[in-house]
N, C-alpha and C positions, 0 to 999 in steps of 0.2 A: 147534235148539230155538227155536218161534219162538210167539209171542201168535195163536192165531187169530181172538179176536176179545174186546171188552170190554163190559163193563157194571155201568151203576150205576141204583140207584132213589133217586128223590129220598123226602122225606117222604109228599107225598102221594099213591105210587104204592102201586096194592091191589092190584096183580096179581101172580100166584104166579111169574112169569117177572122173572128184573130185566130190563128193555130196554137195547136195545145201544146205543151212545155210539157218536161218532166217534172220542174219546180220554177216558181219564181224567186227572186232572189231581192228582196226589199229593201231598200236602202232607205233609211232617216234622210230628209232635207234633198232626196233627189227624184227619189221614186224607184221602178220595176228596172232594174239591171238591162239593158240591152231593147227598152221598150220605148217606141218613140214619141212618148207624151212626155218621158224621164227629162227632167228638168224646168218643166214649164209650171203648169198649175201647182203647185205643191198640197191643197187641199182638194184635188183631183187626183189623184197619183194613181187610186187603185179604186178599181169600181169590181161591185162585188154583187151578184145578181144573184135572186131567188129559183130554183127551179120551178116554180110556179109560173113565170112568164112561157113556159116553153110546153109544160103543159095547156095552159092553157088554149096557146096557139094550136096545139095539138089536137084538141077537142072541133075545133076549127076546120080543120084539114089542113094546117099550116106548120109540116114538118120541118124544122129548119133542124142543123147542125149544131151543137153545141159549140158559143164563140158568135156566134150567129149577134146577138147584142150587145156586145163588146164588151164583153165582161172580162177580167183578169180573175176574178175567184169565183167559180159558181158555187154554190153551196143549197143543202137539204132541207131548207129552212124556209120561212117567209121572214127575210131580215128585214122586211120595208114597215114588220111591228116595231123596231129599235127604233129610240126616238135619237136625233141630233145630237152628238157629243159621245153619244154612247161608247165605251170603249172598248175593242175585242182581242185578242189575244188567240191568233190562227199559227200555228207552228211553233215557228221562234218567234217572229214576227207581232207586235202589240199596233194597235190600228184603231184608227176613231173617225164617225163617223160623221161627214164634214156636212152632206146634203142627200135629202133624196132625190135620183134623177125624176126629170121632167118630160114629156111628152117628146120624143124623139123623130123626127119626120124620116132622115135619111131610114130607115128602117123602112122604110116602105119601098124599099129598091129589093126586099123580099117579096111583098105583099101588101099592095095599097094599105088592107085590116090593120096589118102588125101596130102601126104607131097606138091609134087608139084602145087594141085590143091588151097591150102590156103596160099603157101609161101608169098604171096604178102596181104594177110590179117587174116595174123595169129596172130597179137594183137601189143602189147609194153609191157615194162616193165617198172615198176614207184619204185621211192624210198618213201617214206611216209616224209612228212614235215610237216606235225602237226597228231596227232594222233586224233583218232575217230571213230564215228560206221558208216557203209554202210550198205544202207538196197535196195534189191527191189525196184524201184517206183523213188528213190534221182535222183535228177536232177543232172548232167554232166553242168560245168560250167569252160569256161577258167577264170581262175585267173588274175586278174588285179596285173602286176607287176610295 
């Protein structure tokens, strides 16, 4: 289980894609360094999406870009089996998983399909529990609780 790739938008980014980082930089109590959700939801802080949604689409004819569903961590895995509270451990970074996302409508500013065709693997959302960097490549690791 490994990160395939990350991404954050700062405030002033308008684009429907978040662009990819070299790393993220995770903070405890605030969120993604320099990302302009940092400081609000705090059990929102980091959404973490399965490569399956984009396969999927793909099967489809609906090539989108990775970043494409707002993910901050995409990862190799289908994370949408982890239940609630789970806790994970990506880099340095230790993270727990707060909700699974929910049917997404802006997504359809790709492709009317998108909302309903990834609602069942449109990601989670993680609170941060120890701060740290995620990069690329960091192994995806359930937390021994």
């Amino acid at each position: 289980m490994r990160v395939i790739d990350v991404f954050s938008a700062n405030k002033d980014c308008t684009s429907k894609v978040r662009p990819k980082k070299e790393f993220l930089n995770l903070i405890e109590g605030y969120g993604i360094e320099g990302d302009k959700f940092a400081g609000k939801d705090l059990d929102q802080t980091v959404m973490i999406v399965p490569i399956d949604g984009y396969e999927i689409l793909k099967k489809e004819g609906i090539e989108l870009e990775y970043g494409s569903l707002g993910e901050n961590i995409l990862v190799d895995f289908n994370i949408m089996e982890l239940p609630k509270g789970t806790k994970l451990r990506i880099g340095e970074a230790e993270l727990q998983i707060t909700e699974h996302c929910t049917l997404c409508n802006h997504l359809a500013y790709f492709d009317k399909r998108v909302p309903k065709l990834v609602k069942d693997h449109r990601g989670v959302y993680c609170k941060i529990l120890k701060s740290g960097k995620v990069k690329k490549g960091d192994e995806v690791a359930v937390a021994k609780t």
